[in-house]
N, C-alpha and C positions, 0 to 999 in steps of 0.2 A: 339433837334437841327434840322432844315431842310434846304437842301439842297440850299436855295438862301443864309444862313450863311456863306458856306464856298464854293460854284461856285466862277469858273471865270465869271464875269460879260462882256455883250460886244464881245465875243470870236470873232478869226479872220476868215473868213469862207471864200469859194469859191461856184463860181456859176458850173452847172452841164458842161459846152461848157469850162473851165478853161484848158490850157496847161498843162498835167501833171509831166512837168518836170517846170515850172513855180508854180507851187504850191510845189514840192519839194525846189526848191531854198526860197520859202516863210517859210516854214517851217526849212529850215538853220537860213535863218535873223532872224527868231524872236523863232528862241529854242521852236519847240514845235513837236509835233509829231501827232497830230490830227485834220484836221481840218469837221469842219461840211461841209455839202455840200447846200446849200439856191437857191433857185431860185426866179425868178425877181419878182414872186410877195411875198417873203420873208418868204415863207416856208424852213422849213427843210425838203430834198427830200433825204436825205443821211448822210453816214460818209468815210470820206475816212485817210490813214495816210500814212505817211510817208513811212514806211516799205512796204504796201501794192502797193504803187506807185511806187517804186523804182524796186522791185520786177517785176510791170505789165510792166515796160520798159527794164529792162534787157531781158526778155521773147519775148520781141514782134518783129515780122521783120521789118526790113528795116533800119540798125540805121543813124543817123545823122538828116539829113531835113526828113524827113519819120517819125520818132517819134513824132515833133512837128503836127499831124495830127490827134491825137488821142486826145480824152476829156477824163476829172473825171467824166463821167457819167459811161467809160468805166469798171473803177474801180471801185469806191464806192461801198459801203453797202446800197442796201438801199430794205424796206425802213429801215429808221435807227429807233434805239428804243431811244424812250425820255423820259422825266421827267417832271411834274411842279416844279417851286420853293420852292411848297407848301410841298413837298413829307416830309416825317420824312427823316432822313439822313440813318435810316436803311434800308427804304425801298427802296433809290437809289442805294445803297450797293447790298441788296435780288436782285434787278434785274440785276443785273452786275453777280452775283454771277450763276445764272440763267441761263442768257442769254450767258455767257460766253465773255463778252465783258471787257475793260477798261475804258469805257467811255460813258457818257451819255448828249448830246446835253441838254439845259434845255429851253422850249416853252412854253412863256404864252401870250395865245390870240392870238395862230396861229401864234408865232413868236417867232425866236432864241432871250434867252437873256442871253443866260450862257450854259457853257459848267462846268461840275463837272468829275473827272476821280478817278481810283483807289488809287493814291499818296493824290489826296486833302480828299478823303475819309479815307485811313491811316492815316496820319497824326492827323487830329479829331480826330478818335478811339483813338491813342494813347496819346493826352492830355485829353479824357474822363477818358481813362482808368489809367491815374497817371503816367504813362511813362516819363512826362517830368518835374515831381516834385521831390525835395530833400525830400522823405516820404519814410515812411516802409509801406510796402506792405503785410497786414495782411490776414490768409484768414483761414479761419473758416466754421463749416459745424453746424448747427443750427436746430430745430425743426422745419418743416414747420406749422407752430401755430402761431397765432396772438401774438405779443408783442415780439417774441424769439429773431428778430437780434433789439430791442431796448434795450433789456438786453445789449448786446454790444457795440453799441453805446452808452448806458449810461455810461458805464465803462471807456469807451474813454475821455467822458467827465468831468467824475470823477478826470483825470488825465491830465485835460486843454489839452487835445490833439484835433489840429484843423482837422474834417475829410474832406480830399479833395474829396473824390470820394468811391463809394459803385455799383457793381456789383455784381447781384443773378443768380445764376445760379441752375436748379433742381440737384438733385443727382437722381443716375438711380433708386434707389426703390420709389422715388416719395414721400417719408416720409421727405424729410431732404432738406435743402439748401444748398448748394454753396457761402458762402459769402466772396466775395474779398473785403476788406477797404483799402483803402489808404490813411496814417496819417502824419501830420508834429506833430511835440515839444513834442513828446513822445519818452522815450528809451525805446529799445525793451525789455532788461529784465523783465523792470515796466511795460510794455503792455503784454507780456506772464503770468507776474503772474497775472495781474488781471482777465487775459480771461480763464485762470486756474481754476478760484475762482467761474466762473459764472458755475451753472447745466444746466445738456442737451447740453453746447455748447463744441464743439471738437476741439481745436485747432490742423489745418492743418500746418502752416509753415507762420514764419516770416522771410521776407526780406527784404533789402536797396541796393542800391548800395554797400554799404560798403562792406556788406556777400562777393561778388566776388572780392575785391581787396585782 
């Protein structure tokens, strides 16, 4: 998946000379907490948000008619770090991760065309990763060897069970897999015993929703 899949398209941005009690009230209207910062020849020169603006006026003297004298250049991040649309969706995540930031302006051809944050990146992870399916959530530790998690997944299939989603993960000696499945139209007993039955593979722990009710 990359990152133009699941941006905001279009985001609402402000120029660097913008009031920044005037970009907070913009950020009330329209429920958002980050805006880019663009200037006239329609680069991204910054980031700036809500908290950080609010913050830079409670702080600063003179209040009333005196505040309205100060810009978002004053504030902003910049320069700000960005993304192409073209990025994988991990690797806007790794730089967020990194960088220590929330949010990633997205620039293609020298220009804002999307803003992606940590919530639009959550939420993806979490229908990649089965979260928002009615599936049991299988997870097994396998041979790292050609063919070992298709033994598993054969079994699954053996058992018309539909797989929504598979994550691999190393295990620390570097010999073995991590493998999390996420399965609909299978019961878990009949999915423990067939994964039982396969060699070399270990079953870790079967869950659904149900387990916690």
């Amino acid at each position: 998946m990359l990152v133009r899949d699941c941006m905001t398209a279009n985001p609402i941005s402000v120029n660097p000379e913008s009031d920044p009690l005037a970009a907070i009230g913009l950020c009330k209207s329209v429920r958002i907490r980050r805006l880019p910062v663009v200037n006239a020849g329609g680069q991204v020169v910054g980031i700036v948000t809500r908290n950080m603006l609010e913050l830079f006026l409670a702080r600063a003297p003179s209040p009333g008619v005196m505040k309205r004298q100060y810009r978002v250049a004053e504030v902003m991040v910049s320069p700000a770090i960005t993304a192409s649309p073209e990025y994988p969706l991990e690797e806007a995540a790794r730089l967020m991760v990194t960088n220590k930031i929330g949010s990633l302006p997205i620039v293609e051809n020298d220009r804002l065309v999307g803003i992606i944050t940590e919530t639009d990146i959550f939420k993806q992870f979490t229908e990649i990763l089965g979260g928002q399916a009615e599936a049991t959530r299988l997870t097994v530790e396998v041979p790292d060897t050609p063919g070992a998690l298709a033994k598993v997944v054969n079994a699954i299939a053996a058992l018309r069970g539909n797989l929504h989603s598979v994550v691999l993960i190393p295990c620390a000696d570097s010999t073995a897999l991590s493998a999390t499945l996420w399965i609909e139209d299978v019961g878990r007993d009949a999915l423990a015993a067939a994964i039982q039955n396969i060699p070399d593979v270990r079953l870790i722990r079967i869950w659904n929703k149900s387990s916690d009710r």
